[in-house]
RODO-2510 file (C-alpha; in nm, 4 decimals, decimal comma):
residues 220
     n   res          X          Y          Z
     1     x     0,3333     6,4343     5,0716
     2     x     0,3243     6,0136     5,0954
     3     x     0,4216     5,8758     5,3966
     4     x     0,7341     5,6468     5,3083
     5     x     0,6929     5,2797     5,3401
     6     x     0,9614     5,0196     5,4423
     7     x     1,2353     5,3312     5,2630
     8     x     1,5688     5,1551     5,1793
     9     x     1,9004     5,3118     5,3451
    10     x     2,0566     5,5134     5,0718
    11     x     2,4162     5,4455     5,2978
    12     x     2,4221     5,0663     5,2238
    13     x     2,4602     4,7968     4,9496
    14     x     2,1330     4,7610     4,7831
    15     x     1,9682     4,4336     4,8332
    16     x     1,7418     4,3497     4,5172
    17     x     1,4981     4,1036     4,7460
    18     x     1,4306     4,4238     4,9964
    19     x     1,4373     4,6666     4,7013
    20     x     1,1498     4,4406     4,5694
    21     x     0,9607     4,3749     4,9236
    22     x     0,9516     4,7598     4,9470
    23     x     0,8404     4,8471     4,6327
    24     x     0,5271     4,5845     4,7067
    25     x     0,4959     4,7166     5,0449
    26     x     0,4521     5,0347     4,8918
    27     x     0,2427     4,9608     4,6189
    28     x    -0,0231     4,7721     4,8275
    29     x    -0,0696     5,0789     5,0216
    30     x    -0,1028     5,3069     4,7175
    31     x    -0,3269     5,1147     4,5634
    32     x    -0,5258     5,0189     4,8288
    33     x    -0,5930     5,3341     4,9554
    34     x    -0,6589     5,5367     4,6157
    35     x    -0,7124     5,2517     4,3519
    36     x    -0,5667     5,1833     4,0610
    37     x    -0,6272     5,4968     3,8472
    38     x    -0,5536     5,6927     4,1032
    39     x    -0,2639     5,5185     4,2212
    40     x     0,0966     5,7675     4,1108
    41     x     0,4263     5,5708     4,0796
    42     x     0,5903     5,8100     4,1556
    43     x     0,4137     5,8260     4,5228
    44     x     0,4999     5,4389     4,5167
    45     x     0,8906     5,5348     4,4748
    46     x     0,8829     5,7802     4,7379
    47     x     0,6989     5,5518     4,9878
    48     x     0,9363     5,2711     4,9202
    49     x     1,2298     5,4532     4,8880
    50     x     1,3850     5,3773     4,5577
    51     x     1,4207     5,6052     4,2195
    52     x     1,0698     5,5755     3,9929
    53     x     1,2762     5,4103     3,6878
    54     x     1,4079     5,1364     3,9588
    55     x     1,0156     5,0540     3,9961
    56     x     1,0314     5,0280     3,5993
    57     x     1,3138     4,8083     3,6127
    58     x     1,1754     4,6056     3,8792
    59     x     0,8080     4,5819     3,7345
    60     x     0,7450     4,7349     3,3811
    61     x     0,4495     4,9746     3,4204
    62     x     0,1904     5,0644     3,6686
    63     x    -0,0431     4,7386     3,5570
    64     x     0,2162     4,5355     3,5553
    65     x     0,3375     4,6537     3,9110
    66     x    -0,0337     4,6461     4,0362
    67     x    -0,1059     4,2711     3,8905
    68     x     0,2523     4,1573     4,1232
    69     x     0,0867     4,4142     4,4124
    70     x    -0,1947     4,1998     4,3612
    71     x    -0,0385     3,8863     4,3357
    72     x     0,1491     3,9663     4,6715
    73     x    -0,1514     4,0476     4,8464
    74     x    -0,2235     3,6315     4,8172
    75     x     0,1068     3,5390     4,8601
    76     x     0,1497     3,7282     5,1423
    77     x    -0,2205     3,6033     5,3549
    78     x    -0,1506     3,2121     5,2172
    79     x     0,2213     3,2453     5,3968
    80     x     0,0148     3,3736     5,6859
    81     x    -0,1752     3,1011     5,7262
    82     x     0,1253     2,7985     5,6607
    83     x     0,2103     2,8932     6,0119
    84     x    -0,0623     2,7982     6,1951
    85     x     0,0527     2,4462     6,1810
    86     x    -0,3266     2,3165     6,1295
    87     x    -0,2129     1,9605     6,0612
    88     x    -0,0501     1,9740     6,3990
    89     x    -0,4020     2,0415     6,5573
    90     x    -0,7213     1,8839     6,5939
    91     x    -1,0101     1,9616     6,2974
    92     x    -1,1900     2,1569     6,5509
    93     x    -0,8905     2,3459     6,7053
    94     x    -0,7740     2,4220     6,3169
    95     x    -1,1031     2,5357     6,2046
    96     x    -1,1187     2,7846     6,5111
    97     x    -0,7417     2,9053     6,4059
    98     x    -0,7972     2,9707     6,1350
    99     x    -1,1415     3,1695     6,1522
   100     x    -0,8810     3,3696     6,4166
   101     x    -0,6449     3,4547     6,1600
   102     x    -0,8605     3,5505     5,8931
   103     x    -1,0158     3,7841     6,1049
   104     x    -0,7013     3,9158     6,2405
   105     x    -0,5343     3,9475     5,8759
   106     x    -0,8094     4,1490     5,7756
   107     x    -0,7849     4,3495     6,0817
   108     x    -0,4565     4,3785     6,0607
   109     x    -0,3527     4,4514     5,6811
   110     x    -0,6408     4,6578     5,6060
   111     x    -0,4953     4,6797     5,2553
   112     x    -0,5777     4,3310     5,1641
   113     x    -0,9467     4,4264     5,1528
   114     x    -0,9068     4,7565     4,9727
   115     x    -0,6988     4,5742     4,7300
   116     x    -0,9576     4,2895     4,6505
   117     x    -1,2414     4,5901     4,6283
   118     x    -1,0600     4,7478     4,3599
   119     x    -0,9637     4,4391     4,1367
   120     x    -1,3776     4,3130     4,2022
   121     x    -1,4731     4,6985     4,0761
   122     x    -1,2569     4,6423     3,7764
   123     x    -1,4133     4,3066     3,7052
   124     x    -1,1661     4,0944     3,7981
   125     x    -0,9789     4,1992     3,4577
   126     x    -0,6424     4,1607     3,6290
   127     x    -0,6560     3,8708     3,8829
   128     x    -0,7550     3,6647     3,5309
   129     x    -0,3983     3,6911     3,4127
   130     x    -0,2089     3,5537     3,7255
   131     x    -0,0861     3,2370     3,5561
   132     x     0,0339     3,1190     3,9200
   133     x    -0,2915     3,1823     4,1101
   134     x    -0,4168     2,8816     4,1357
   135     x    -0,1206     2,7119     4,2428
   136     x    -0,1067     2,9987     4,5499
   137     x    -0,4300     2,9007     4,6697
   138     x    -0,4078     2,5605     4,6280
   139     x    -0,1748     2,5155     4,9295
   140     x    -0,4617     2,6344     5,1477
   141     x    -0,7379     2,4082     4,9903
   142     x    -0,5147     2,0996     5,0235
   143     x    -0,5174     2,2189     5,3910
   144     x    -0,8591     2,2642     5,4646
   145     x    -0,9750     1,9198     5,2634
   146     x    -0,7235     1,7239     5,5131
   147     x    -0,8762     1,9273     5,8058
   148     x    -1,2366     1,8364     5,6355
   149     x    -1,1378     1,5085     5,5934
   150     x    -0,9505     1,4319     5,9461
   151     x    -1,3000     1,5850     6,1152
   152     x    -1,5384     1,3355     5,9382
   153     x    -1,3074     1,0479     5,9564
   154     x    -1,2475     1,1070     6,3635
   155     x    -1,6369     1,1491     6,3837
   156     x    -1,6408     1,5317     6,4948
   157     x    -1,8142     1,6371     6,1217
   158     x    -2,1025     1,5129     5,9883
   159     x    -2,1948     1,6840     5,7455
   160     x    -1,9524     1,7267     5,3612
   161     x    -1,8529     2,0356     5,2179
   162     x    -1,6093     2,1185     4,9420
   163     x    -1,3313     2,3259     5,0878
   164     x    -1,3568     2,6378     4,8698
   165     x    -1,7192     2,6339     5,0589
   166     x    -1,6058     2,6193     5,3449
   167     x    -1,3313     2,8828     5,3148
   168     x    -1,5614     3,1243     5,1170
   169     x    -1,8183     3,0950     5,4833
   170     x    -1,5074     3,1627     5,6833
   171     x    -1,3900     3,4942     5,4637
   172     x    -1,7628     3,6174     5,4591
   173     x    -1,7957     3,6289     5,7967
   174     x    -1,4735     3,7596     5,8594
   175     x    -1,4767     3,9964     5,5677
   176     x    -1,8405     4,1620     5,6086
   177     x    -1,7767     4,3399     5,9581
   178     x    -1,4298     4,5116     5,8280
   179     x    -1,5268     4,6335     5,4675
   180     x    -1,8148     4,7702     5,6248
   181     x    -1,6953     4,8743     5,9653
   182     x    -1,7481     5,2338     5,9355
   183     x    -2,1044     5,1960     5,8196
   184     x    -2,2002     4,9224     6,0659
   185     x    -2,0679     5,1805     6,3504
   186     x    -2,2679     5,4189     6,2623
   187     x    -2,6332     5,2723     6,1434
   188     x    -2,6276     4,9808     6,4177
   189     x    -2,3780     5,1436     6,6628
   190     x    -2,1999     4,8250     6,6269
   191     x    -1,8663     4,8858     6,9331
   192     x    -1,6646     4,7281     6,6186
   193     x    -1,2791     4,7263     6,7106
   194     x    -1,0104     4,4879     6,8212
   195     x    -1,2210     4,3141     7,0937
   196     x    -1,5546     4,2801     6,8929
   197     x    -1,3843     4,1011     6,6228
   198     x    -1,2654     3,8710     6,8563
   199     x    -1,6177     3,7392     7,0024
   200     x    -1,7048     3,7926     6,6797
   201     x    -1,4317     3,5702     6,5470
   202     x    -1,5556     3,3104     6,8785
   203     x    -1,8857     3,2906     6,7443
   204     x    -1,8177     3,2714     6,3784
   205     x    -1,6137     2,9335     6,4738
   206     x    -1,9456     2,8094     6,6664
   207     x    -2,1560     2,8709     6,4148
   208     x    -1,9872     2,6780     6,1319
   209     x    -1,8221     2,4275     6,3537
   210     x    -2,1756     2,3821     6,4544
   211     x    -2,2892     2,3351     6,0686
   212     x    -2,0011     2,1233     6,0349
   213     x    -2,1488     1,8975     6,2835
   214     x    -2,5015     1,9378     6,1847
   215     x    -2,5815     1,5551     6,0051
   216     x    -2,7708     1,5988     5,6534
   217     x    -3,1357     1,5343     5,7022
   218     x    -3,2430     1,2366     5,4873
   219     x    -3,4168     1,3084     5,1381
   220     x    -3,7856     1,2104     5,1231
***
């Protein structure tokens, strides 16, 4: 039997903003964990709660609820990251917070990574039709570029890179250790848990805060 998710008490009025947060909630996990043919809606009703024609009503069908599953699965790490405050901080400090959080999101909602697996083994067919998408991750770009462009203009950087660059270094090397965790553990005997990830997380930051700061040799 699935193990409920975020269930909604029966005993009060129904709010249609939780009704929808657990039906996502729900959905992430289903998918995430048996993919999307796999994934049952009726499993996603009884881990969230609600009746399977309310997830009709709410969604449509099962693509339809996995493209908004998907969709939340952004929403939800970009939100994540808006409260780090990295304009409050200096570029250094910002680029070492958030190298911590990715890591820890990761860690933390191991759905996220399952859920990006499955939409990369379906060729991306779904992610293609978020008409919003870009306008998710564009908060975090804007973010980075200032952080980017703060850390050259205060003389810490020395060397440019194009945000999505940077952030696509940052995911890898927070990305590669979790996906493949269970392999790594037993091939290499890698100790990877809570506190690994954090040095690991430590020297991630030095190594492309070190890049950062690495001047471009001249040509010729």
């Amino acid at each position: 039997m699935a193990k409920r998710v975020s269930p909604i008490r029966k005993d009060r009025k129904r709010n249609p903003e939780l009704t929808r947060a657990a039906i996502l909630h729900a959905a992430l996990e289903e998918f995430s964990e048996v993919g999307h043919s796999g994934a049952r809606v009726d499993r996603i009703a009884e881990r969230a709660g609600v009746s399977k024609p309310m997830i009709y009503d709410y969604f449509g069908d099962k693509n339809a609820l996995y493209a908004a599953a998907l969709r939340e699965a952004y929403v939800q790490i970009r939100q994540g990251e808006m409260t780090l405050e990295l304009d409050t901080l200096d570029p250094e400090e910002a680029i070492r917070a958030l190298v911590h959080f990715t890591m820890n999101h990761f860690w933390n909602n191991p759905w996220f990574i399952r859920m990006l697996n499955t939409e990369n083994l379906m060729g991306g067919e779904t992610i293609r039709g978020l008409d919003d998408l870009a306008e998710i991750q564009s908060v975090l770009l804007r973010r980075v570029e200032e952080i980017l462009k703060r850390g050259q203009e205060g003389g810490m950087f020395n060397r440019a890179i194009p945000p999505v660059d940077l952030y696509i270094f940052i995911a890898s090397v927070c990305w590669f250790p979790i996906s493949n965790m269970h392999t790594l553990k037993v091939v290499f005997r890698a100790p990877i848990g809570e506190a690994w990830l954090k040095r690991h997380a430590d020297q991630a930051a030095d190594m492309i805060l070190g890049y950062l700061k690495t001047a471009v040799p001249p040509v010729g």
